[in-house]
N, C-alpha and C positions, 0 to 999 in steps of 0.2 A: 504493500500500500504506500508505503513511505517512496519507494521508486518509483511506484507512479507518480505520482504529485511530483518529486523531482523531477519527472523527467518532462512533465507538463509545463514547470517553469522554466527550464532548458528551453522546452520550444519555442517560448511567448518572450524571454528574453533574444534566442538568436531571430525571432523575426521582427524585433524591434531594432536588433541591429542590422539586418538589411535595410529595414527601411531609410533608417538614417544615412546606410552608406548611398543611398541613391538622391543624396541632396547634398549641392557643394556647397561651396563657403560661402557662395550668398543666400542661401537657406533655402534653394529654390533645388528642382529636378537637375540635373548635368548636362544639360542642355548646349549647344555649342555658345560658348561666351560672347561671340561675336556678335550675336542678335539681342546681345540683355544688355540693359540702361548702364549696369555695370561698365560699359566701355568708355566713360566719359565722354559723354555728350556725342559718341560718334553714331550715327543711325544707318545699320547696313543697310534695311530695306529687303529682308528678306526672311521669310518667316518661320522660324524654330521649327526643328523637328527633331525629336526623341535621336540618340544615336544607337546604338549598338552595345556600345561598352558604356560605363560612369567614368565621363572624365572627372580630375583632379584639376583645383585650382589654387595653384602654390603663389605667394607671396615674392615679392624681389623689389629691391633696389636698383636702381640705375642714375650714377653722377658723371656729367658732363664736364668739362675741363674748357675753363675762358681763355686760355692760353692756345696758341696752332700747333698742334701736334705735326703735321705736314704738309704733304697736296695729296690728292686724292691721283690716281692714275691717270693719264694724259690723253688717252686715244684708246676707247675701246668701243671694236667692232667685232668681226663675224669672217669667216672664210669662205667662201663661194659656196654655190652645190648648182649641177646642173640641171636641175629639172625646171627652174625657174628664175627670175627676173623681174622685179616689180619696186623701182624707186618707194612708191609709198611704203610698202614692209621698211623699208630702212631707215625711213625718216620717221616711220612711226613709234620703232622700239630704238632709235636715237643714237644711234652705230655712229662713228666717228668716222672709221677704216674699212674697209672691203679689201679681202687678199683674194688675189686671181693666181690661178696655176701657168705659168708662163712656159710649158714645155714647147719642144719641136714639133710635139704630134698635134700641139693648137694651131700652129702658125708656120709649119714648115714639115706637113708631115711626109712630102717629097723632096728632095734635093731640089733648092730652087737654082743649081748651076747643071750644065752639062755634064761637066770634069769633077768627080770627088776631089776637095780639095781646094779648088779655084772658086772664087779667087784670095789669093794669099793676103796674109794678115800685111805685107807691105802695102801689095798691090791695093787695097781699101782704104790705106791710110795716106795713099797719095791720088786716088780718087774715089769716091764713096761709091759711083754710081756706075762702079763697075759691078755693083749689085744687082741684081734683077727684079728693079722696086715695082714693076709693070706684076709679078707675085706676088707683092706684099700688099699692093695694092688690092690686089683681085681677093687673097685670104682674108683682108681686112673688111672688103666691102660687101663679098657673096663667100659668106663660104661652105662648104662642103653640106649640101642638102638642108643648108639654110639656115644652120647654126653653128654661132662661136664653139657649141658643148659638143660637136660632133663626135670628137676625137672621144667623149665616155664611152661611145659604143654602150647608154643603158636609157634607152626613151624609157618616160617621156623626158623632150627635150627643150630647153627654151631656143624659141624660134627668133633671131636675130644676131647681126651682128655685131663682131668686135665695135669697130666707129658709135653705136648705135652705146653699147653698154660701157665705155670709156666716156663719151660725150656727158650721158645723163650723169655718171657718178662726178663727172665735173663741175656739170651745173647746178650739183648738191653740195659741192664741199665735200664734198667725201675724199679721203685722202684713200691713195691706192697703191697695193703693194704687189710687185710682180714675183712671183716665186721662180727664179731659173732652174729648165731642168733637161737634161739632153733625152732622155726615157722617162716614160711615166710611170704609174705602178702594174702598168701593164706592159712593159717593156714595148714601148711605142715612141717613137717610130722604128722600125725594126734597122732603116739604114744607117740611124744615130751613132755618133761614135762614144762607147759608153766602158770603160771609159775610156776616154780619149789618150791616144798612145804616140805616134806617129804627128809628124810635121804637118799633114795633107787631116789629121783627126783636128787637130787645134787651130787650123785655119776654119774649118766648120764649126768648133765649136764659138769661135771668137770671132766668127764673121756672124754668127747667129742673136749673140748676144751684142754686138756694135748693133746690125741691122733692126734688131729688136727697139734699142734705146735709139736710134737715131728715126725711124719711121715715127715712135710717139713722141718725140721730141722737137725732133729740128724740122724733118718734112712736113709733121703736124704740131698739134700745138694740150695733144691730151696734159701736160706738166705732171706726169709721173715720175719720180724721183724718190722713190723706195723700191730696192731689189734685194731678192733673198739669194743666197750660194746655196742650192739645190732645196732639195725636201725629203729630210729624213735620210741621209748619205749613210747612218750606220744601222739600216733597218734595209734588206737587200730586197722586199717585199715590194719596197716603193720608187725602185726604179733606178738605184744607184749600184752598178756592177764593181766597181772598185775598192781598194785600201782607200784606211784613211788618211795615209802617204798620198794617194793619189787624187782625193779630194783635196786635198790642201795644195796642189798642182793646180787643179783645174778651180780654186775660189782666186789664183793667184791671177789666171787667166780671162775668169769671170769679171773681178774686178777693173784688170787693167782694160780690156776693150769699156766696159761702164764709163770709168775715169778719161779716157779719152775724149769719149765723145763731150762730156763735161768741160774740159780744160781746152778740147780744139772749138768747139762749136756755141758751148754755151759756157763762156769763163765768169765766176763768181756765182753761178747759182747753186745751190745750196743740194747735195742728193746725199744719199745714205745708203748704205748698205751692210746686210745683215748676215751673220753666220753664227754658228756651225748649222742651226734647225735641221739640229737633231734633237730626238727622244730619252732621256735618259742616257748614262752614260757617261761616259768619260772623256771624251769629244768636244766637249767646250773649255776644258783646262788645257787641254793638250795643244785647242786652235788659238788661244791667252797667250801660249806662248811661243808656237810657232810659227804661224800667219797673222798676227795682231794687226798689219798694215795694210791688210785686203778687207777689214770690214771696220766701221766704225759700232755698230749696233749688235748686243751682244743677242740672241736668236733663240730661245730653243722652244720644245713641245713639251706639253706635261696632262697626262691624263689622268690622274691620281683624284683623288675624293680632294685633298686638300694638299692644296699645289706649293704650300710654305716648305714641303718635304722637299721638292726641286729649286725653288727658288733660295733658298736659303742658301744650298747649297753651292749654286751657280754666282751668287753674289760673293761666296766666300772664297772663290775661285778667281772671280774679278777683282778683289782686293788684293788677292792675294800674289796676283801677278802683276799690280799695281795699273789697272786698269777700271776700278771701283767707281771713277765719274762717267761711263760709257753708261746711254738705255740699256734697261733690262727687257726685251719684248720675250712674251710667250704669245707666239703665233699658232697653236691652235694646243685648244683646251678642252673641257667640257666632256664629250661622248660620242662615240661613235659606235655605241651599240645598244639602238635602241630605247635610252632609259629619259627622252626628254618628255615623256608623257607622265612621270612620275614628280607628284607634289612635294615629298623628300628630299629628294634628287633638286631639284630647283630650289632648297632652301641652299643644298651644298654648294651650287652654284650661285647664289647672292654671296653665302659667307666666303667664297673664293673671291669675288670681287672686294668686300671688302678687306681681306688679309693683303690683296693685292693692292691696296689704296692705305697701310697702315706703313711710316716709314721703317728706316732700315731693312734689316736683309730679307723683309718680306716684301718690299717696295716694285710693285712693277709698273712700268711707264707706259707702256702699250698693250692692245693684249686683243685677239681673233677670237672668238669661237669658234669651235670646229663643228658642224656646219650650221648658214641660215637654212639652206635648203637642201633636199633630199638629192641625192646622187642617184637618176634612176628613179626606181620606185627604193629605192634601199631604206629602210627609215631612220637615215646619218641626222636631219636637220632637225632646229627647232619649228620651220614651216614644211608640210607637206606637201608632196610633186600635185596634188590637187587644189592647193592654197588653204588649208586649212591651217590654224596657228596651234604646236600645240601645250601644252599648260605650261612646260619652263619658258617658255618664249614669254612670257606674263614675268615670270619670275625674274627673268632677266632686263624686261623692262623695267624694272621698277628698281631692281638697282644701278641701273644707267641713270636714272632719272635724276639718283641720289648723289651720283658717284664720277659722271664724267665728263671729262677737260680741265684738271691740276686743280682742282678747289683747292682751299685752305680746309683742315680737316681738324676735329676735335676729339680728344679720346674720348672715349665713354662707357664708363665700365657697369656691368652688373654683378651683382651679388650671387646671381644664380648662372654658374658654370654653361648650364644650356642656351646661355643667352649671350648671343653677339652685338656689337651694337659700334655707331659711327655716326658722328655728325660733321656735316660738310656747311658751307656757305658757299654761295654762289655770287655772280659779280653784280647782282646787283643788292649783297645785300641779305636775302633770304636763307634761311636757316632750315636745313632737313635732315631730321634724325632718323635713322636708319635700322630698326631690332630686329632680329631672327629669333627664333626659337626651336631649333633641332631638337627637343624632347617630344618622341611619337607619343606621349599620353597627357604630358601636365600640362595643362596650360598657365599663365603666369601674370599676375595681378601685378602689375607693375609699376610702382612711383618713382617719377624722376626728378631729379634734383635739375633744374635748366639754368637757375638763377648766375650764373657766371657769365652767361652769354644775350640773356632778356628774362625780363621779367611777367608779363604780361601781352598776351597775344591770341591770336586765334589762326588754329592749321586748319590743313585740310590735310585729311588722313586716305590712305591709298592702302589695302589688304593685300597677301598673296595669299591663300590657304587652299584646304579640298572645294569652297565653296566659294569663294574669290580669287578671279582671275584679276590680278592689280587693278584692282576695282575702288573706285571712291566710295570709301564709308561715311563721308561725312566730317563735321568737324570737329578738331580738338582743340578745348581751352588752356591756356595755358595761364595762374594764375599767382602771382607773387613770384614766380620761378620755378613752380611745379605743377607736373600733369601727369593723371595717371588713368592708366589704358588695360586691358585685357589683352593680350596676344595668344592665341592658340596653338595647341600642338600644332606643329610639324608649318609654323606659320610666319609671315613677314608685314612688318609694320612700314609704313616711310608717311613721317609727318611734316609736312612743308609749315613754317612760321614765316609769313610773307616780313619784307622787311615797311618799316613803317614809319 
């Protein structure tokens, strides 16, 4: 009898304690935070629904610093994909850069001479037009079944030409960067010389790359003045058949036809050029010290969750061979296997841009993602070969928003580990704070200390989560020097404080 009644209050106690566990800390059901009053004053506009699981909503701090911590990263854009083409995508998620693959098989994927070989690296540099620009013209103008992307060999494919997609990225400001490469990762063009060995191989390759830089340059007027020394030279998958003895031969040669045309044709204008872009590896210590004078722009890839693992290390590489004030560019980053549909995934990459916009040796000046669009139907991009955008493409607007052309930046620290955060200023003035939250379950009551930088104002709040695509939630007050907000699992805040 006595275990009965025990075990009767056992039950009526643990179903008291269920109950309780499905009300969080504002005494309400677990509902997604983002829709309750709890957000100060921000109104998603979109109507609660029960989830799945009982979220948790934990407490934090977060204090701002009146002092500039640094600049924010200087130039960040995006690396081509062929299946499409569409200025507005670029001006809409706010890309600085556009990298194009500059190989043979785009723009020469036949011998445009008779004679392998001809004409000789003299013979061009005592007349250019011993070239056969009536080629360059014609690849440039119509080419090969009606697109610059032929050479993917993976429709669908964007229908137009080079002139056509050089022009528009001009009349945007978009700064452009040519990747040189004698093969692709298709070993394309099969008559390439790869690598390049022979007297009659280095007149092709450095009549390719002269002809390349002098057709957008001096014949035309595209003002492209960023070139990379190959793509990925110590990964044999992507098109580079040689040592890294003989990569460092051919950026010697890559350069010098570059620099010519600069110093013969256009003296005092300003170009750069980037190396080793390579992946990992030991490849950019090695090019610090033995080719230092073929590239001014230090190059590489990094596809890591969290790119401070490479960058860190490539900067202690450039101090260390006393090269420390050269850019850091990571020219392609992010993913290339399929994970930009993931809401996670697009927190990793906001917190990538910002460790990339936080000084010293996580500082990086430039920076691609790898890819806007899809290669093919393959699904590399953050846009689909059909135009559809998908969910990190949100994610990554919204830290471009926060985060790019050198702001002045402030630290900003939270209390709770899961939480990242950055505040920039822009020039005219306006103030936007920047938090993540990588914890898949907790979400995070958060008060911020802003008072060192204003005191009183009023944002406008922009969400990334499962349920906000960088969406306006409305606004946030800012009051004495603090505001405090709800940010959700697996979710990103960015609150702009106009300046006033």
């Amino acid at each position: 009898m006595r275990s009965s009644v025990l075990l009767r209050v056992m039950i009526v106690v643990l179903v008291i304690l269920l109950i309780l566990a499905g009300w969080d800390t504002l005494g309400r059901p677990g509902w997604p935070v983002t829709n309750s009053p709890a957000f100060s004053g921000v109104t998603a506009g979109v109507s609660p629904s029960p989830p799945l699981s009982v979220q948790l909503t934990l407490p934090a701090k977060l204090t701002v610093a009146g002092t500039q911590w640094g600049v924010s990263t200087c130039y960040i854009g995006a690396s081509e994909g062929s299946s499409r083409f569409n200025i507005a995508d670029l001006q809409d998620l706010g890309i600085t850069t556009y990298r194009l693959y500059a190989g043979m098989s785009r723009w020469e994927a036949q011998d445009d001479s008779l004679v392998y070989g001809l004409p000789t690296i003299e013979q061009i540099k005592q007349n250019p037009n011993v070239i056969n620009w009536a080629k360059w013209d014609k690849v440039m103008t119509n080419p090969p079944g009606g697109s610059d992307y032929s050479w993917v060999n993976a429709p669908p494919e964007w229908h137009g030409n080079a002139r056509t997609l050089l022009s528009t990225l001009n009349a945007a400001h978009i700064r452009i960067m040519l990747a040189f490469r004698s093969q692709d990762d298709q070993h394309n063009p099969a008559w390439a010389p790869n690598p390049p060995v022979t007297s009659a191989d280095w007149n092709v390759w450095w009549g390719y790359v002269f002809a390349t830089v002098y057709w957008l340059n001096v014949r035309n007027h595209y003002n492209i003045n960023d070139f990379e020394i190959g793509n990925e030279p110590n990964i044999k998958e992507q098109g580079w058949n040689g040592t890294e003895q003989q990569y460092f031969t051919f950026a010697r040669y890559t350069y010098d036809a570059i620099s010519y045309v600069y110093k013969t044709y256009l003296p005092g204008r300003i170009y750069h050029v980037y190396a080793p872009t390579t992946a990992d590896g030991i490849w950019p210590y090695d090019a610090l010290q033995q080719i230092p004078t073929t590239f001014d722009s230090m190059d590489v890839h990094y596809y890591g969750t969290d790119i401070r693992t490479n960058v860190e290390r490539v900067h202690t590489w450039m101090n260390e061979t006393g090269h420390g004030n050269r850019p850091l560019w990571l020219t392609e980053w992010g993913s290339y296997h399929n994970q930009y549909n993931s809401v996670p995934f697009g927190i990793t990459l906001i917190n990538n841009l910002i460790y990339g916009s936080s000084p010293g040796l996580d500082y990086v000046y430039g920076s691609d993602i790898f890819s806007l669009y899809d290669f093919g139907t393959s699904p590399s991009g953050l846009i689909r070969y059909d135009g559809g955008r998908r969910a990190d493409y949100y994610a990554l607007r919204l830290g471009i928003r926060a985060l790019q052309g050198c702001r002045p930046t402030y630290r900003s620290v939270a209390t709770a580990p899961a939480l990242l955060a950055i505040t920039t200023k822009d020039a005219a003035g306006n103030f936007y704070l920047l938090v993540t939250n990588r914890d898949s379950k907790a979400n995070y009551r958060v008060t911020v200390n802003f008072s060192a930088l204003l005191l009183d104002a009023v944002g406008t709040a922009w969400q990334f989560d499962s349920i906000h695509m960088d969406a306006i939630t409305g606004q946030q007050r800012l009051q004495n020097g603090v505001t405090i907000f709800t940010i959700p699992a697996n979710g990103a805040l960015l609150i702009k404080f106009a300046h006033t």
